[in-house]
Structure formats: C-alpha cells, structure tokens
N, C-alpha and C positions, 0 to 999 in steps of 0.2 A: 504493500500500500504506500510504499517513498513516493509514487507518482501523487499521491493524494496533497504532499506534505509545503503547503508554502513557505516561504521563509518571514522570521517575525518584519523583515524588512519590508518585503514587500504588504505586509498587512499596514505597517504603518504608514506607507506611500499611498495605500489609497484610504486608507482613514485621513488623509492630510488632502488628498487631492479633494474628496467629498467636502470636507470644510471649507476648501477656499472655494470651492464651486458655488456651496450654500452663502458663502460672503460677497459671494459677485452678484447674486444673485437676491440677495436678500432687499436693496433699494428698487428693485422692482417687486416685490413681494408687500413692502411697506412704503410704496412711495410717501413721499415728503409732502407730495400737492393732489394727493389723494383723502380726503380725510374720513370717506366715507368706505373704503377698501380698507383701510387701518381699522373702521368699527369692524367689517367682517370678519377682520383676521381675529379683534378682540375676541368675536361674537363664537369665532369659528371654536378657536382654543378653550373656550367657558362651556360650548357645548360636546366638546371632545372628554372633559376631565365630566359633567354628567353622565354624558354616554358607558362611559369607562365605570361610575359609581353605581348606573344602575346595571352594568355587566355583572360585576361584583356583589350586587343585591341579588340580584339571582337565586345561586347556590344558596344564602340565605334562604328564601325564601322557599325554595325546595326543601331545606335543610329542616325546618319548622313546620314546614306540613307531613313532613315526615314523622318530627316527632310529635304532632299530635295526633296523627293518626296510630300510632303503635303507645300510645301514650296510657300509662296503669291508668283506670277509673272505679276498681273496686272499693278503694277506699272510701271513697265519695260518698254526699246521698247529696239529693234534695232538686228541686227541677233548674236553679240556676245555672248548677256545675252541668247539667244531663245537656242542655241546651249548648253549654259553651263547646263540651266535649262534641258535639254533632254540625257546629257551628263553624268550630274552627281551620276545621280541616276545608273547609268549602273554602273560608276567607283567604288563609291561607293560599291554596292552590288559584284565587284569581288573583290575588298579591305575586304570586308566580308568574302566570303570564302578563297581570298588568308590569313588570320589572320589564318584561320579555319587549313587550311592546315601544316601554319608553325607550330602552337600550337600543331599539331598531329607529325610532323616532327621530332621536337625538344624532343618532348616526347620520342616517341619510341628510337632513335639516342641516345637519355640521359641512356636508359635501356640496350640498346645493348652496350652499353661502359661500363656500371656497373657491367654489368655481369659477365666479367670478373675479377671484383675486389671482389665482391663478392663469385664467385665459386670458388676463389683462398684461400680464406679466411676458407672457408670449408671443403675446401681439405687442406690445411697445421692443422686446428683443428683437423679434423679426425684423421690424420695421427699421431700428436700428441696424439691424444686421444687410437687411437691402441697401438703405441709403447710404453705407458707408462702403458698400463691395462698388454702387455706382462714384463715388470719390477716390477711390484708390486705381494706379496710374493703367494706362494701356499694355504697360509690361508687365504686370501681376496678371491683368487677363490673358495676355496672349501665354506664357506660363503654364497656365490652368488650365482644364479642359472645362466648358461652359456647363456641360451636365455636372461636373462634380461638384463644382459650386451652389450648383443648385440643391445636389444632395446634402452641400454641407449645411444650406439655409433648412431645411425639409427637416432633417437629421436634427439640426439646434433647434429647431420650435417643438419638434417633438420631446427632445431630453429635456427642455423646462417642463413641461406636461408631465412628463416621468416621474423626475425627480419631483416635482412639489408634490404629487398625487403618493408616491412612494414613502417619500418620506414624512410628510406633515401628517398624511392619511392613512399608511401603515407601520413606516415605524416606529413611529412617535407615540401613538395609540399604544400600541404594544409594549414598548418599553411605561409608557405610565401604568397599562395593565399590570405588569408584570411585578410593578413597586409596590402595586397596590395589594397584588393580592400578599407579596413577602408580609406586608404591616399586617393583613387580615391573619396569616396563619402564626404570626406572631403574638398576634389578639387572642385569637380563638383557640391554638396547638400548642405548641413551644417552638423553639430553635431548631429543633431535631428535622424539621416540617421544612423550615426554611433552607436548611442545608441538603435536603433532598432534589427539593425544587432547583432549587439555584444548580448545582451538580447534574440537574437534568437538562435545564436550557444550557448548560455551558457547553456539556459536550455534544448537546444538539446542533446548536448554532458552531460549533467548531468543526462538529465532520459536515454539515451543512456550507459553512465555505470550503470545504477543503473537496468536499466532491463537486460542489458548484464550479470551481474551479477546472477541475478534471475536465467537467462535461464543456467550457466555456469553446475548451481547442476543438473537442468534439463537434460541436453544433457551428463553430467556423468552418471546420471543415467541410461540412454538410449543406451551408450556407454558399462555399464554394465552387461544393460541385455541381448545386441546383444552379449558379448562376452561369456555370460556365456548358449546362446541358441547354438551356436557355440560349445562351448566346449563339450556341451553336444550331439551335431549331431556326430561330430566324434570321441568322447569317443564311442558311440552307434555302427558308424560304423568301426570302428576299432576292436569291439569285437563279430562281425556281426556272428561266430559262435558259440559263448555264446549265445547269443541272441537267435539263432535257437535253441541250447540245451536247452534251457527252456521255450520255445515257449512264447516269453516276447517278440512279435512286437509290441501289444498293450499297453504295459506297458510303454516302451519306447517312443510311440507316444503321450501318455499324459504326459510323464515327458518332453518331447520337447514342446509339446503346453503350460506348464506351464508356461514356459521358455520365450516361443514367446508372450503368454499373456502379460507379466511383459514386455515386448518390444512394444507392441503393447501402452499397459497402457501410456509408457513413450515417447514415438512416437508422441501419440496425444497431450499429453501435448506440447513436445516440438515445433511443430507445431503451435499449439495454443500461446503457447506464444511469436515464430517468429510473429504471426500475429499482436499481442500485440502492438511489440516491432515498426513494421512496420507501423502500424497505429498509434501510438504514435509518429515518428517521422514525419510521413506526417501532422499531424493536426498541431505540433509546428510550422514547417518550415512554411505551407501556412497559418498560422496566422501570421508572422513575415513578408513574403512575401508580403501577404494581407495590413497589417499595410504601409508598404513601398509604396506599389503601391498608396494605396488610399491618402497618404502625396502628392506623386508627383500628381495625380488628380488635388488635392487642389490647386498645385504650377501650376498647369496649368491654372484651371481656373482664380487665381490670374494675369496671365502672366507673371510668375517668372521661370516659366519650358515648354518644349515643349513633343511635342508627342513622339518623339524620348528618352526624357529623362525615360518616361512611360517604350516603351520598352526595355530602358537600364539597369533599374534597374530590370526588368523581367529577362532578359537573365543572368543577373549579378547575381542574384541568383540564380536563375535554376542552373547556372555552379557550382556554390559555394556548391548546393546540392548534386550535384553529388558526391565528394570525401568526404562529410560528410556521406551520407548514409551509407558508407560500414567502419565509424566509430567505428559499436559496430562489424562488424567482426576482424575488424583492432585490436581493444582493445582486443577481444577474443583472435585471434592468438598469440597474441605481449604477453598474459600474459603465455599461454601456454609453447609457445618457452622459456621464461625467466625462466620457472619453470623447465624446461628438460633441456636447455642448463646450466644453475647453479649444476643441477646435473654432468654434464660432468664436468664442472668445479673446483666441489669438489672432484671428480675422479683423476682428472689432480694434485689438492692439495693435495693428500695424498700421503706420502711418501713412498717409499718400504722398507717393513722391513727387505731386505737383498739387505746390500748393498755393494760394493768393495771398499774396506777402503784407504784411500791417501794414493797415492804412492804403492798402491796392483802389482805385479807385475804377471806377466806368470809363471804356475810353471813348475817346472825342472821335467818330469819324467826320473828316470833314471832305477832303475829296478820294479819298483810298488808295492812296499811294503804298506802296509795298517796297522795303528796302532789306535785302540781306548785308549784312556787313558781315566781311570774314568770317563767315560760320562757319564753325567745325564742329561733328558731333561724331560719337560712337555708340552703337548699344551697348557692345563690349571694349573695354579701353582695349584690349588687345588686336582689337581690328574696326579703324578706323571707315567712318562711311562717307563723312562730307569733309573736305577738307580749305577753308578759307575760301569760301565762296561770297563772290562779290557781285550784286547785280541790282537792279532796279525793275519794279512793275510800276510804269508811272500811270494817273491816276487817269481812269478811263481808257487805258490803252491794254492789249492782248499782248502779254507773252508767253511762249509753248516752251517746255523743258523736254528733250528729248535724248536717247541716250539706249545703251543695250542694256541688257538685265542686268540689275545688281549693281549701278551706277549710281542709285542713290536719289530716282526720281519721286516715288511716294514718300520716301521721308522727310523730305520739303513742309507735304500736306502735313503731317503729321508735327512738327515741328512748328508748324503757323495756325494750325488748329490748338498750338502748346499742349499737345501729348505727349510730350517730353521737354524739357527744356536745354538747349544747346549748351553743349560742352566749352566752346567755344567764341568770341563772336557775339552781336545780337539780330535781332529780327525785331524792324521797325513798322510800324502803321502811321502814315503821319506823322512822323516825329515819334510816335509811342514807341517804348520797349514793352513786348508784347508781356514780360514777364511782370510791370509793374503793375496793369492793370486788370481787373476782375476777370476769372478766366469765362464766367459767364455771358459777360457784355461782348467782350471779344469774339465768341462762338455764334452770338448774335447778328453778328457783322459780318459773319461770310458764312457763305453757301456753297458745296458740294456736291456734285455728283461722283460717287463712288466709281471704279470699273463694276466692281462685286456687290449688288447689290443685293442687301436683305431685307425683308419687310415682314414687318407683323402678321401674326396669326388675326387678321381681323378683315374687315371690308376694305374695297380698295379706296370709300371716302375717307374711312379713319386715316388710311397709311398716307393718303396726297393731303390732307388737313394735319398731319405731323407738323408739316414743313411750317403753317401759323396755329394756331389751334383755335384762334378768334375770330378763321374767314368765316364769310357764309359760305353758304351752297352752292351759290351764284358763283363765288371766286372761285370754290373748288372747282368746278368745271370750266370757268373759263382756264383754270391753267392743265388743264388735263387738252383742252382743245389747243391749246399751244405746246403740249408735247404732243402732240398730235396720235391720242389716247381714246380720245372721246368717243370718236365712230365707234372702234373697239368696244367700247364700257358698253353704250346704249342696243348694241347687239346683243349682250349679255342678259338674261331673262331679268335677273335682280339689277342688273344697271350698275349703279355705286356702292349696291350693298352687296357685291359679292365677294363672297370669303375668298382671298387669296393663298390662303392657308398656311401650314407651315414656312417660315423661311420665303414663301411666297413661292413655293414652289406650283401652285397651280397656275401660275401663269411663264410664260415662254420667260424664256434670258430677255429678250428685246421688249418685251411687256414692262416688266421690271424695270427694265432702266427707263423707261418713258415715263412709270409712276414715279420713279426717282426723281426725272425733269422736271415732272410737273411737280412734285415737293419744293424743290429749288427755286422753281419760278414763283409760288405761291410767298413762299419765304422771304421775296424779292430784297434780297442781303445787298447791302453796296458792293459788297468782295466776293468773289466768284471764283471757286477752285475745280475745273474738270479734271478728272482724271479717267482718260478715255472714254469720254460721255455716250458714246456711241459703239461702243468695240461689239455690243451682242445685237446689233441690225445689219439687216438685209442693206443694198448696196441703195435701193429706191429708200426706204425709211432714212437711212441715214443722211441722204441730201434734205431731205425735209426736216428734220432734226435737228441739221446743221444749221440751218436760216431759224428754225427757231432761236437755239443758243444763238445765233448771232444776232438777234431781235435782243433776244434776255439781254446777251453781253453790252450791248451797247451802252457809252458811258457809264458802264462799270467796269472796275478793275477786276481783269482777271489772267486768273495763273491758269497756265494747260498743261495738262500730265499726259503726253502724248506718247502712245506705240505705233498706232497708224499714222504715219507720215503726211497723207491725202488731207487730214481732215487739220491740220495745222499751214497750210500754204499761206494763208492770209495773214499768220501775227505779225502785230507787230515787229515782235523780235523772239528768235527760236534762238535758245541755248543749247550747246550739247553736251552733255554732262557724260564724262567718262572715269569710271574709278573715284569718284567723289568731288573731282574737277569739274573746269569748264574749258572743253578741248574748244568747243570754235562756237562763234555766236554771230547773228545778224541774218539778214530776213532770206527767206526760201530762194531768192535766185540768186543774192550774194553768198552761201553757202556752196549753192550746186557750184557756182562759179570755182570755187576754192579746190573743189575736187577733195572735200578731206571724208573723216568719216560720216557727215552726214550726207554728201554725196554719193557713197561708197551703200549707206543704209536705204537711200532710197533708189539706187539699183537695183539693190536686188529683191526688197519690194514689186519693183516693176516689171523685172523676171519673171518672180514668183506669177505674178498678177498675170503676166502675158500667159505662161505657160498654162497657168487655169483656164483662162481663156480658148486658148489653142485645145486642150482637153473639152469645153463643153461644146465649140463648133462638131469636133469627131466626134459626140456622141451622138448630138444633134442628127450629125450627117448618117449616123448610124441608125438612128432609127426613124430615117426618113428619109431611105437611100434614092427615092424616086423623085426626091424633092432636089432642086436645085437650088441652095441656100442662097439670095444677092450675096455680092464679092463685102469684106468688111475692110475698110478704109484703115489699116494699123495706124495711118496717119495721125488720122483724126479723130482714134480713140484715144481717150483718155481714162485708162483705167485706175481703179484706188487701190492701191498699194496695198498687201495686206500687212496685218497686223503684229507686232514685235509682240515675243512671249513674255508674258505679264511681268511685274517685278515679284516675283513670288520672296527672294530675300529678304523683300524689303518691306 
C-alpha cells in the first residue's frame, strides 16, 4: 500500500494552497460595497450552526422516545402518570421528525441564501477574468491556443462554484458537526466516546486522502484516454472523405478501438479502485461504530446507560457518516478547483505588456499624417524584424509597403495599431508618439482591413455594425452597398440577419473581406491601414472593390500592406521592405525603371499571371474544340499579377 502513502509535504502544500485560494477569494465572497450579500453570508452561517443543532437534536430525540417507550410503569398508579406514559412516546416521536424536518429546512434555506453570494462571486471573477485576458498584449495570445483560454475562463468560474459550494457547504458543516457532537458525547458518555470517535474520522479521512489520491492518477488517466478516443472519432469524421478516398474504414476503426481499449483498461481500474476506496471507508466507520455501540452495551448492562442511549449513539453516527462519505469527493473537487482556479489567478497576475502611460491622454487627429522614425523592433531580441526604418505617410496621401515574406510588412500594422511597442525609434500621428497617448483613442483613429478575416458567430448586421455600433440601419447598408455586398445580402432569404456562423465560415473568403470593407467604411476612421484588402476576390470583384477603397481612401491617410502588386500601381509612394529595410522606394514606374527587386517581383507576377492565362485559353480551347476562340491581343492585356505568399512570420 506505499502507493497509497503521500508525503506530510505534500499534505501541507495543499492545505497552504486551499488557504491562499480561500484568501483571494474571500473579497469577492464578502464584498466591501455589497452590504446586502454580507447579510446573506451572516444569514447563511446563523443558519448552518441551526441546521447542524437541530442535526444533533435528532439522536436526542430518538434517544427519548426510546426511552419512554421501554420505560418501567409498574411502579406507578393513578390516571396522570397512565396518560403521560401513552402520551409521551407519540410527542416524542413527532419531536423526532419535527428535529428531522427543521434540520432539512434550515439546510436547504442556508443554500438558497448562499447562492446568491456565491454566483455573485463568479460572475464578478469571470468578468474580471474576460476583461483582463482582453488587456493583456497580442503576444500572450498568439502564445496561447484560443480554446484553452477559454477552458481556463470555463474551468475558473467553475472552481469558484466548487470551492465555495465545497467548502462553506460541506466542509465546514461537517467539521462544526463533528465539534458538536465531540461536546454532546462528552455531555452525555465520557472521554472514552470521544476518543473512539475522533480515532475513527482520523483514520477515515487519512486513508480517504490517501486512496483519493491513488485514484486522482487513475481517473487522469481515464480522463485521457476518453479525450484522446474523442479526438480521434472526429478527426476521422471530419475527414470522412479522405477516409473514403482511401478506402481506410477499417483502419480507422482499429485506430479508435485502440483508443477505447486504453479507456476501457483505465475504466476498470478506476472503478475498481472506487470500490476500494468505498469499502475501505465502510469497514473503518462500522469498526469505530461497532466499538461505540458495544461500550454503550457495557454501560447498559452496568446500569450507567439506557436503550435509548444504544440508539443515540447509532443515529449519531450514521448522521456523522453521511457528510464524511462524500469526503474523498469533496477533497477530489476542492483540489481540482484550487488547481484551475490559481491558474485564472495567475492570469489575472500578469500584467499587460502594453500599457497607457500616466496621465496618457486622447490624441488630437488633425490631418493624419503618419511618420516612422528609425524604428527598430524585435519579437525576439535575438532576431531582429524592423531595422531603423525611416518614412513618411503624408496626410491624405496613399503609401503601399511591399516586400517578400518575412520582411517585416504586417508588423508595421501591428506596431501602429500599438500591439507592441517598438524596441527602437518612435511612430508619430501628427506630431503624436503613439505610445503617449490613450491606446483606445488611437485605435479609434484608424481602420483596417485584415488579409485574414474573422467574424463573429452572429448576423452579418451585427459583424458590418462592429465597425460603429451607433449606425443605423440605413448606414449599415449603405456601407455594405459600397463594399459592394448588398446584392449579395438581399439574395439571402434572412437578408442582414443571416448567421455567418462560426469564424464566418459560412460565407466565401471574398464574402468576408467585403463585410470587413464595409466594417471599415462604416467606421469611417481618418487613418486607413489595408493589408491586402482584396487578396480573396475574383479578378471582376476586385476592380470594383478597388474604386471603392479608393472612394473610402480619399483624403484619408492611408498605409497598404500589399502582396498583389496590380492593386498598389496608383500610390502615392510604394516602399520595398526587404529583411526589415527599405531596399528601394518611389512610385510604380520609377521603380520598374530601376530594375531592382521590385521590378524583379512584378515579373514574375506577370509570368505567373501570363502563364495562367495561356492554361485557361487551352482548356477553353479544349472543351470547345469546334469553337474558334477570337485571336487575344497579349498587347493589350493587362493582367493582375498574382498574389505574394502571405507574411505568415509575421
């Protein structure tokens, strides 16, 4: 039984961890500007220590109808005693269950008041715990995986619910029972009674952690392998026609029974070891029990005790075993919660690493001029991304940053939306350094379109009314008809109330970015950041697209985060950023003039572009061999380059 055996170490690491937990925890339990959640808890506690007296009135009351009913009367005469003697046994026995009743009263009444203090307490942590995950920087998310986050919030509102349920409502109860009945068998037995007792929950609650324990690896284990039999059923049917293209139903049905095997394996154990755990605590208690009863015997046949005292000390335990039984789940949950909720907690501890500096004010835009000065930045100091970059977005004018992957062109956005702040160097708005002032105002000021766009699980009016959340209905659709969206929407049988669903995955890649547009247009921000605003449209969408954004752009500032080359001709002024530099810069024909790398990038764009080209005439030609296609002028086509692989680095 050494497996059983934990170290006093480890007993005191979580008796230490539960305490600070209950101290973090405890000013949401009793807030300070709650005065009416402070009477509940008063209320709660006055009727837990009832609850618990008329538990302990009970076995009294049993104990005394017992002994009136066995009670000598031959002594006796007369009709007073005859009446009391036929009498008492009645009163007694509803004395009995009225104990029964209050004890259940006082219970339930003590939990329906708690609840309150408790759910309050869960919902101001959650809440806290949301709006601090949304303040902490873009680098702890990306970090992260977005589901576990979520399990950690899920996870922490559950362990406050645990633990205060756990402990304010079982173990706390129990241990005042427990004090109570010591003082009662002290009262009514001697010492001998108490050191029975006491000897009995000790090594109840001792092999009760020590097999809780045992079982904890157990039911991980099993925990494990249901989630990895899981994983594996809808990885399988998720790729349901893979699976059919390789005629691999069989394959997949032994990699899932493998699965379930190793669940199966860990199942039985755990089972077996509840069994364990369960008949380990019934032999301790009715030996301890047993001990007690056969003492009172003794005190009987001595004539020191009655029959009533027999069944007092029966029911008195019994009760007592009840809230000990569900001990090793108590201890199971209570440790779980403390492990999940310390996680939120250290969530909640960690600071953001961007933050708005005292006294940061609102900033002033007044024409949106954009100035880098020698920025430098790194994610890792050990490899450098932007290095002393010097440039200008003068206000109302178009410049495109363009460049191969991993050059360092979305960390710009990221850097002027201050989702990081530069190592380096500053980033000006009008004379502002973006770091002085309020990062909210700032975010206010410029508008977005992502390449990668995501959208809400909601309707596609919610996700284009993000972008102001004060338009009407009127604006939200005009700026959907200037992403050129609307035809779309009113096709649609719900119109603007149609769910986009997850991620916005019910709608196409080109859908998506149009609701994006029309976000950005609706927002209509001084500062304007594209980053390949059009990269998931067809080649007809994206000329229409384009004259919108250049309708939007106009006399606004704005930065372009360009891969397709075609759709940047017109800036002002196109940089081209290589390795975190600025290899050559100035407008679309004094570049090509130069012949350097941005002339070099839109060749073979135009390659690429021709040769797709040349491929959809031959298929054309193909399956219209009788057709004579008109001859196509290469001259006077002008086709759009396609598109550079995203900055996924970056």
């Amino acid at each position: 039984m050494t497996e059983f055996a934990p170290s006093a170490k480890r007993v005191s690491a979580d008796r230490g961890e539960l305490v600070s937990t209950l101290v973090h925890l405890w000013p949401y339990i009793w807030p300070s500007d709650r005065r009416d959640l402070k009477a509940r808890v008063v209320l709660a506690m006055l009727l837990l220590v009832l609850a618990k007296l008329a538990t302990i009135a009970v076995p009294f009351t049993f104990k005394w109808a017992v002994d009136a009913l066995t009670g000598d009367n031959r002594t006796e005469a007369g009709p007073t005693w005859m009446l009391w003697v036929l009498a008492a046994p009645v009163a007694l026995t509803v004395a009995y269950g009225g104990t029964r009743v209050l004890m259940a009263l006082f219970t339930q009444l003590r939990d329906g008041l708690f609840a309150k203090v408790s759910m309050h307490a869960v919902r101001r942590l959650a809440i806290l715990t949301f709006e601090h995950m949304h303040r902490l920087s873009l680098r702890f998310h990306l970090e992260r995986k977005t589901g576990g986050l979520t399990r950690v919030l899920e996870r922490g509102r559950n362990s406050i619910e645990i633990i205060v349920r756990m402990v304010i409502l079982q173990l706390v109860p129990t241990i005042v029972e427990l004090l109570l009945i010591v003082g009662v068998l002290l009262y009514v037995f001697d010492w001998r009674y108490v050191v029975v007792i006491l000897v009995t929950v000790a090594l109840y609650m001792g092999f009760t952690y020590q097999a809780t324990e045992w079982r904890i690896g157990i039911r991980r284990k099993m925990n494990d392998s249901d989630t990895d039999a899981n994983t594996k059923a809808i990885d399988s049917l998720l790729n349901y026609e893979t699976v059919k293209y390789f005629v691999a139903e069989d394959r997949e049905t032994r990699r899932y029974d493998r699965s379930m095997e190793r669940y199966e394996d860990a199942s039985v154990k755990a089972y077996t070891s509840l069994a364990v755990l369960n008949a380990g605590q019934a032999v301790i208690f009715t030996l301890g029990l047993t001990a007690a009863m056969a003492m009172v015997v003794l005190g009987i046949r001595a004539g020191t005790n009655t029959v009533g005292d027999f069944v007092m000390i029966n029911a008195m335990m019994i009760q007592l075993y009840q809230p000990l039984n569900f001990m090793g789940m108590v201890y199971r949950e209570i440790k779980q919660a403390v492990t999940d909720i310390e996680i939120m907690f250290s969530i909640l501890g960690r600071e953001p690493e961007i933050e708005d500096r005292p006294g940061a004010a609102p900033i002033a835009i007044g024409k949106g001029a954009i100035r880098f000065e020698n920025v430098e930045f790194a994610y890792e100091p050990a490899r450098p991304i932007l290095k002393g970059l010097n440039f200008e977005v003068p206000a109302g004018r178009t410049v495109a940053i363009v460049g191969p992957s991993g050059a360092g062109k979305s960390t710009l956005s990221r850097l002027l939306f201050r989702f990081y702040d530069v190592t380096g160097g500053r980033i000006l708005i009008d004379g502002q350094d973006v770091r002085d002032v309020t990062q909210g105002s700032l975010r206010t000021a410029i508008g977005i379109v992502p390449q990668d766009t995501v959208l809400f699980n909601d309707t596609i009016r919610y996700n284009i009314r993000y972008g102001r959340w004060d338009a009407s209905d009127a604006e939200v659709e005009e700026a959907a008809r200037l992403a050129q969206i609307d035809a779309f929407i009113r096709t649609s049988p719900k119109g603007y109330e149609t769910e986009v669903g997850e991620r916005g995955l019910k709608l196409s890649g080109g859908e998506k970015q149009r609701v994006a547009i029309a976000r950005t247009i609706l927002k209509a921000p001084p500062i304007l950041v594209l980053d390949e605003a059009t990269s998931a449209l067809d080649s007809h969408t994206e000329k229409e697209i384009q004259d919108a954004l250049e309708r939007v752009s106009k006399d606004r500032t704005t930065l372009v985060i360009a891969h397709r080359l075609s759709t940047i001709v017109g800036a002002d002024e196109i940089i081209v950023l290589d390795q975190g530099a600025i290899a050559e810069r100035g407008t679309h024909h004094q570049l090509l003039l130069k012949n350097g790398l941005y002339a070099s990038m839109w060749n073979r764009q135009r390659e690429a572009e021709e040769a797709r080209e040349r491929l959809a005439r031959m298929e054309e030609a193909a399956a219209a061999p009788n057709r004579n296609p008109p001859p196509v002028d290469d001259a006077l086509t002008a086709p759009a380059p396609p598109a550079l692989p995203a900055d996924a680095a970056e």
